[in-house]
TORNU-152090 format. One record per residue: y, z, x of N, C-alpha, C, O in turn. Coordinates in steps of 0.1 Angstrom, whole numbers, padded with zeros to 4 digits, always signed. Layout:
YZXYZXYZXYZX...
***
This chain:
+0066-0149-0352+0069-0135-0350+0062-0131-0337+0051-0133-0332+0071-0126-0334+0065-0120-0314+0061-0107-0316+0068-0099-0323+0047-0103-0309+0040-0091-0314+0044-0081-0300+0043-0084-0288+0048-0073-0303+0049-0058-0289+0034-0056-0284+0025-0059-0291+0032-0053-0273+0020-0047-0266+0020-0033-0265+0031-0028-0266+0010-0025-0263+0012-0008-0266+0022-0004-0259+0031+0000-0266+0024-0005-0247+0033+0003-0245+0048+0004-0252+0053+0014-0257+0052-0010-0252+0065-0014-0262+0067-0009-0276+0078-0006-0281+0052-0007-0284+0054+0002-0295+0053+0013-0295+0059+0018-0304+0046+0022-0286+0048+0036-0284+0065+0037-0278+0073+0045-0284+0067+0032-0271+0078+0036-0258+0093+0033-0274+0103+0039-0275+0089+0024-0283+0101+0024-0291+0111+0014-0289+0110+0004-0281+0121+0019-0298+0142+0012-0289+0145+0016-0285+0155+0010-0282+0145+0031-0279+0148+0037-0275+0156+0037-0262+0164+0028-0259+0153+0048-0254+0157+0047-0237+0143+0041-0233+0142+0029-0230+0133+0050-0234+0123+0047-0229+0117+0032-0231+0110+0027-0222+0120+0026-0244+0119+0014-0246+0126+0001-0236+0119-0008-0231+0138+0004-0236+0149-0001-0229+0144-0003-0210+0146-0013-0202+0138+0007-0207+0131+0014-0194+0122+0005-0193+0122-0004-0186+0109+0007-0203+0097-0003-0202+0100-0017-0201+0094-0024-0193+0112-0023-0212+0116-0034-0207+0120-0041-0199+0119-0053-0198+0125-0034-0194+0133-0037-0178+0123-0032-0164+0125-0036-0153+0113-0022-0167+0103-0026-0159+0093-0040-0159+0090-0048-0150+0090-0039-0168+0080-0049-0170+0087-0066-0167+0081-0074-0161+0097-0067-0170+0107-0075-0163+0107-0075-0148+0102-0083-0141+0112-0067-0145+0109-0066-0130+0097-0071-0123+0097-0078-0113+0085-0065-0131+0071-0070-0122+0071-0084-0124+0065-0093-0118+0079-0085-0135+0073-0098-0137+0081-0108-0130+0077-0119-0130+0094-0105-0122+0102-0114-0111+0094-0109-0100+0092-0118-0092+0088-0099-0097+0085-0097-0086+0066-0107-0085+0060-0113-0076+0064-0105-0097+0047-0114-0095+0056-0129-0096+0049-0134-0087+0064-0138-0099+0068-0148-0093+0074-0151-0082+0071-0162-0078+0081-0144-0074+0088-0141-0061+0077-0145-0055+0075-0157-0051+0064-0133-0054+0050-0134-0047+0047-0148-0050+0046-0154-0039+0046-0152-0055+0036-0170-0062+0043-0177-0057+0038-0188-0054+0061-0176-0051+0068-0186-0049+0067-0185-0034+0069-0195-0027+0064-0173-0029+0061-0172-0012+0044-0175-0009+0042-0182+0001+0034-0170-0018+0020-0179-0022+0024-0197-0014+0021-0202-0004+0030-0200-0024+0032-0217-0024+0036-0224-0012+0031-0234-0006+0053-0213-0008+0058-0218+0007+0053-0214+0017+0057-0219+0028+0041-0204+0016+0031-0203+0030+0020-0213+0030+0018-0218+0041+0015-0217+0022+0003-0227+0016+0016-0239+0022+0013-0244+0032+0028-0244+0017+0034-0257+0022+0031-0261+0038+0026-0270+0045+0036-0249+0039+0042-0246+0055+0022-0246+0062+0021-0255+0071+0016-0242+0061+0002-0242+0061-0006-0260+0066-0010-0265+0076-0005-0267+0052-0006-0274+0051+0004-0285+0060+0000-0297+0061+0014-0283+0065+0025-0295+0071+0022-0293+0087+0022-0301+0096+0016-0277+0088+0019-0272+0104+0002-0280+0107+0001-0287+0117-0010-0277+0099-0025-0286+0102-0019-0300+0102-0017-0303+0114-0014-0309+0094-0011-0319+0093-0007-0326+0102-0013-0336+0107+0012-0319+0108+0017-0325+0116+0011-0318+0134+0012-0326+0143+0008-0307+0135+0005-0301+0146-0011-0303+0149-0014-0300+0160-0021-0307+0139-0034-0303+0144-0035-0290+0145-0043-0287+0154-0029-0281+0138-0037-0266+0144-0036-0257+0128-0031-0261+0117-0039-0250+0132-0049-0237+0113-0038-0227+0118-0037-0220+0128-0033-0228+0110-0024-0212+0107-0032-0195+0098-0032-0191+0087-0039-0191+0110-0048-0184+0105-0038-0171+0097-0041-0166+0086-0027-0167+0102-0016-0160+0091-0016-0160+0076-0014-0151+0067-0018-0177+0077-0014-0176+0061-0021-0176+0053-0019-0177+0041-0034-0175+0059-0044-0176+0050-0045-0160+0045-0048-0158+0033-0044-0152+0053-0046-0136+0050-0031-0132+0041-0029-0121+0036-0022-0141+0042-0007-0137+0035-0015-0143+0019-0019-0133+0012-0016-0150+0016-0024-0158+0004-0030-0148-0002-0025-0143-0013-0043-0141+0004-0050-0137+0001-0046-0130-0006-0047-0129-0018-0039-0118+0006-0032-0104+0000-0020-0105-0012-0020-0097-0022-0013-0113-0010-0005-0117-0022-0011-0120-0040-0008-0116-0051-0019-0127-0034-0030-0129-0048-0037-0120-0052-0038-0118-0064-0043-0113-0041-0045-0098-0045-0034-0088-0053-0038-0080-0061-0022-0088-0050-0010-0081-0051-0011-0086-0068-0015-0079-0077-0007-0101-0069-0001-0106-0076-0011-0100-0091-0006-0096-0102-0027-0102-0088-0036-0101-0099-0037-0089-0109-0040-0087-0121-0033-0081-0095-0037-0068-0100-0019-0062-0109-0021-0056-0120-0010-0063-0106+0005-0061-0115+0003-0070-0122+0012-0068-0130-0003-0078-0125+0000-0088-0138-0007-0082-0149-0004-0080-0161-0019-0078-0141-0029-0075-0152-0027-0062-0155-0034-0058-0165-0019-0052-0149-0018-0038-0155-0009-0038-0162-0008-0032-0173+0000-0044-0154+0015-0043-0165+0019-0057-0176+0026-0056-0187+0014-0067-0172+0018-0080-0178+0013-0086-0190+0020-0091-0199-0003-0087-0188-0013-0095-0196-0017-0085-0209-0025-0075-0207-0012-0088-0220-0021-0081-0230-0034-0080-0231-0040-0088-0224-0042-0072-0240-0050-0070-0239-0061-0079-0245-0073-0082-0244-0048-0085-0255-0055-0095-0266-0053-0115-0259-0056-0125-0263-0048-0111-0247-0048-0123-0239-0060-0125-0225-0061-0132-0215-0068-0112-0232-0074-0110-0216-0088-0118-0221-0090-0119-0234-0096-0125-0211-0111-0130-0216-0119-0120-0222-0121-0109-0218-0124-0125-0233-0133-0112-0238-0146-0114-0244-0145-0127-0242-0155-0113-0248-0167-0116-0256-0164-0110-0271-0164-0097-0273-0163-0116-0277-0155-0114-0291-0165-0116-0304-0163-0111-0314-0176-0127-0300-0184-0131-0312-0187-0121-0326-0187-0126-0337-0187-0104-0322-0194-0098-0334-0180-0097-0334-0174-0105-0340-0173-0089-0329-0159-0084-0332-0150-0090-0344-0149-0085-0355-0145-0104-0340-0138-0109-0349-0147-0114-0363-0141-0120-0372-0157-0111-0364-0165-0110-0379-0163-0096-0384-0168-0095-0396-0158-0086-0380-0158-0075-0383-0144-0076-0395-0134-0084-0396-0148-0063-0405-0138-0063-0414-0127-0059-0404-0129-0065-0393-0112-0049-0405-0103-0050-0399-0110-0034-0390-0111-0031-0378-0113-0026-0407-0120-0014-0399-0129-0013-0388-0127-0005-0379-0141-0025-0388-0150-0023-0379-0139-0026-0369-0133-0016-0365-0135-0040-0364-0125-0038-0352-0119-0027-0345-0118-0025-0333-0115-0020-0354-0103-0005-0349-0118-0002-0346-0122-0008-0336-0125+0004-0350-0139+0014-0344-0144+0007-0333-0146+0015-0323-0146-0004-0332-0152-0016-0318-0141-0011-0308-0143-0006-0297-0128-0012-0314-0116-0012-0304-0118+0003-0293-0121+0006-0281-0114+0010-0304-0115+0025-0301-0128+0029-0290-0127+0036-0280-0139+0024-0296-0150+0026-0289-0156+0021-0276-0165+0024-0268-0144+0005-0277-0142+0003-0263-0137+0007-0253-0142+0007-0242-0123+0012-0256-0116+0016-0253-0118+0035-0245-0112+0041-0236-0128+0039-0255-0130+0051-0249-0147+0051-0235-0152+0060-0227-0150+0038-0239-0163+0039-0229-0155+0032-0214-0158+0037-0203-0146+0020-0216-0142+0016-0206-0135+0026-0197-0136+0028-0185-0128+0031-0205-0115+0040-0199-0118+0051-0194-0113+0056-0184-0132+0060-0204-0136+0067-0193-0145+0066-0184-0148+0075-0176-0150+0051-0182-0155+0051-0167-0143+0049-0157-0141+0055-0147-0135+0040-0164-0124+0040-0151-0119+0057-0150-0114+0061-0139-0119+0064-0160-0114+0076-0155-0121+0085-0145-0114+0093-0138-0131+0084-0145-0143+0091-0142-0144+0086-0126-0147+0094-0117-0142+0071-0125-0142+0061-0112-0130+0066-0102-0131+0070-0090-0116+0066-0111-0104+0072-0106-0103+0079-0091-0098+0073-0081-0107+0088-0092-0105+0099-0082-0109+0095-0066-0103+0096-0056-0127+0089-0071-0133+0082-0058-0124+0067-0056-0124+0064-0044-0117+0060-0062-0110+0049-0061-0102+0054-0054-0105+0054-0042-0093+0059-0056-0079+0063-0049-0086+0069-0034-0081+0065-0024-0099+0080-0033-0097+0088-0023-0101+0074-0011-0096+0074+0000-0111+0063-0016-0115+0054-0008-0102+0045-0006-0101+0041+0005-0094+0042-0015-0079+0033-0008-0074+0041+0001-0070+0035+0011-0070+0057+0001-0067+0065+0010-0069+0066+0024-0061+0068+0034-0086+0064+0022-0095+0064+0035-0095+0049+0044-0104+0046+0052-0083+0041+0038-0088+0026+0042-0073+0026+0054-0067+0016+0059-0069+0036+0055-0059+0034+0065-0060+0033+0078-0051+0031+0087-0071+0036+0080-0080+0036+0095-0083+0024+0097-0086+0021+0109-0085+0010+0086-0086-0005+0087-0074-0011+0086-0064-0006+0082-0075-0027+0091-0068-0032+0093-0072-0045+0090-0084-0049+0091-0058-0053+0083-0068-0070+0081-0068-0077+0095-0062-0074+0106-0077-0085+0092-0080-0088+0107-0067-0093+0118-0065-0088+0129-0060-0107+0110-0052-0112+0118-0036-0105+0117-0032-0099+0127-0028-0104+0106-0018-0094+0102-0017-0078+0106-0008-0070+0107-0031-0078+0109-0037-0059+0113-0026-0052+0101-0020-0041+0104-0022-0060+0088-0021-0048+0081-0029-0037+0069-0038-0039+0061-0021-0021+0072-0032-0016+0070-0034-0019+0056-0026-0026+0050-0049-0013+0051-0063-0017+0042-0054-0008+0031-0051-0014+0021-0050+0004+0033-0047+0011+0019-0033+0008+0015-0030+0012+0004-0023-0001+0022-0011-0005+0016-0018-0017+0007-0014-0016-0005-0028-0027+0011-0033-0041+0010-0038-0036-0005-0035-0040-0016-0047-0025-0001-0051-0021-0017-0050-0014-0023-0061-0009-0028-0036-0007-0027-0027+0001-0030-0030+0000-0049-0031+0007-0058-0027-0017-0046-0026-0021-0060-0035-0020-0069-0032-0023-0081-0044-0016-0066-0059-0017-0075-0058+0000-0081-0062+0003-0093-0052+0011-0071-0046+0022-0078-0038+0023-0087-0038+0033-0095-0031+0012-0085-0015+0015-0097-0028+0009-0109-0032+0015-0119-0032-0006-0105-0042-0015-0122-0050+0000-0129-0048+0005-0140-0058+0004-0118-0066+0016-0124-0058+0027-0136-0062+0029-0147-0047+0033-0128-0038+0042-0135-0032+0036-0147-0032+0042-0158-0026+0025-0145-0015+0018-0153-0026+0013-0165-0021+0014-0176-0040+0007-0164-0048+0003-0172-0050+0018-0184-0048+0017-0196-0055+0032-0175-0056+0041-0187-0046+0047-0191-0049+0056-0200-0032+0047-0189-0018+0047-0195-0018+0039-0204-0015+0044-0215-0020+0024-0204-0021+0013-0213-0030+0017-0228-0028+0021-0240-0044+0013-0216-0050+0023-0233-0049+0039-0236-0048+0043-0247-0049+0041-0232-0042+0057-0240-0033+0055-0252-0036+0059-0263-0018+0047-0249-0010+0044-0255-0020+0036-0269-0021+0039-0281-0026+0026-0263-0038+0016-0275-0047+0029-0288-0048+0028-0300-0051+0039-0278-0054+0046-0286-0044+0056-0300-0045+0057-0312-0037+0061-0291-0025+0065-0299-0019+0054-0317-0014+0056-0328-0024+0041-0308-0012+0029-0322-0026+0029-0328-0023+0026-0339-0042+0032-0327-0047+0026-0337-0052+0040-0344-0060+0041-0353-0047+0047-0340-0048+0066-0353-0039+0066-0360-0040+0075-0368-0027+0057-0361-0015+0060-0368-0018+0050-0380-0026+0040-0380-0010+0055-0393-0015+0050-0404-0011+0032-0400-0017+0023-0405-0002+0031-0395-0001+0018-0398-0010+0006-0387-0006-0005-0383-0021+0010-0385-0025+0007-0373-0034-0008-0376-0039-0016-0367-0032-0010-0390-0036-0025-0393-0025-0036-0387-0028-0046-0381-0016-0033-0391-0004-0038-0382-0007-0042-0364-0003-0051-0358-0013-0034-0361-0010-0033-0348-0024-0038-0342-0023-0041-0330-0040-0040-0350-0047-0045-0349-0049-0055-0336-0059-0062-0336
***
């Protein structure tokens, strides 16, 4: 049995359901696209040192930024929460209730630091448009744009998390 992630059970069958599906779809051709251009700059990288003797300093900052791109949409929109590394030791000893209360109580300490973090995040990616990467000179706030959407898209996520574990059926959803 294949389990939904919050948003999929809040969002429903709906339209909005149908919407999240086909978003999340998307990031997820668009985070392999990225990995598949990752690989053919890294080829091309490696053949041009090889056969030319010389360092393609380009691709090393295309890599970078891409994996940057790539880590941060996978992980906001892609990676459950129950797939992420965690320190679990007391948790999974807990009856189901302690969990929901662990969960919840994670969920509201993490989330509101990131909420709280929010405002200074965004205003400092804002302020990064005056940088440039070194060799690409592209600008710093497109480069880390993404770390705005993880931030936002993370407390949409749990919000949603919160919402599935107050509803009566939230052992289910565990």
């Amino acid at each position: 049995m294949q389990t939904k992630s919050a948003p999929e059970h809040a969002a429903g069958g709906g339209a909005w359901g149908r919407a999240l599906r086909h978003a999340r779809r998307g990031i997820e051709v668009l985070c392999n696209l990225l990995f598949v251009v990752v690989f053919v700059v890294f080829l091309y990288k490696v053949a041009v040192r090889h056969t030319a003797g010389d360092a393609v300093a380009w691709a090393d900052e295309v890599t970078v930024v891409l994996f940057i791109w790539i880590i941060f949409l996978a992980n906001a929109f892609l990676v459950e929460d129950r797939r992420q590394i965690c320190f679990d030791l007391v948790d999974r000893n807990l009856p189901p209730q302690g969990r929901r209360i662990v969960a919840v109580l994670r969920i509201l300490l993490l989330g509101g630091i990131i909420a709280w973090s929010l405002p200074g995040a965004f205003d400092y990616i804002l302020f990064l448009w005056r940088e440039r990467t070194p060799v690409m000179l592209w600008r710093l706030d497109i480069v880390y744009f993404c770390f705005g959407i993880f931030l936002a898209a993370t407390l949409v996520r749990w919000a949603l998390r919160l919402i599935e574990l107050s509803r009566s059926d939230w052992r289910n959803r565990l």
